[in-house]
N, C-alpha and C positions, 0 to 999 in steps of 0.2 A: 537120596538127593533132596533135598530143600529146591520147595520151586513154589512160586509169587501164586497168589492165588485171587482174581478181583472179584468184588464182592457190590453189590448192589442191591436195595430194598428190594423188595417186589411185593404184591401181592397173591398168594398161593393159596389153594381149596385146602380147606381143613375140615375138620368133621361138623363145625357150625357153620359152616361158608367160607368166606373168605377169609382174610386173616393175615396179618404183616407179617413177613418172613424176609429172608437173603436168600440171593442165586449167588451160587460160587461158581467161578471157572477155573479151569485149569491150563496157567498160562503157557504150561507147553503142549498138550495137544486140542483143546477148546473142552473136554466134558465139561457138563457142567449138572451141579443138583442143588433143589432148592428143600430147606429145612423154612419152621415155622420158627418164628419169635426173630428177636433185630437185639439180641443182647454177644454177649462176648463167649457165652455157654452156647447160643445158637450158630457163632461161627466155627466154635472148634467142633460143631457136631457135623458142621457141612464138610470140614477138612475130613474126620473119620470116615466120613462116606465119601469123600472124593477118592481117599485113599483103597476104599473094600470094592469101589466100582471102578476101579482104571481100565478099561480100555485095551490098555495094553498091557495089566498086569504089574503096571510100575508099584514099587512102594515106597513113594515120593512120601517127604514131608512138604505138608503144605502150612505157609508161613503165614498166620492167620491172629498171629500176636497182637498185633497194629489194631488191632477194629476196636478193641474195649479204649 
């Protein structure tokens, strides 16, 4: 199932500190995970992890083409 995924900067702890990243959600049940970097590589790596930690086991595609 293809499902919408929203995405927003954030700032998240990396191994030097802080560090610009994206929080992904997931618009059908709220999980959400945040990966390091704010590039188009750094949203499909948040989709792959949305998808390996669902919650409910879903294996949604999440629609993350949009952001580059």
């Amino acid at each position: 199932m293809r499902v919408h995924v929203d995405i927003d900067h954030t700032d998240i702890e990396g191994d030097d500190g802080q560090v610009e990243g994206l929080c992904l959600v997931c618009a059908r049940c709220g999980h959400e995970v945040e990966v390091a970097g704010t590039t188009g590589a750094s949203a499909r790596r948040g989709a792959i992890m949305l998808r390996e930690e669902c919650p409910k086991g879903e294996g949604n595609f999440y629609d993350v083409d949009y952001w580059e």
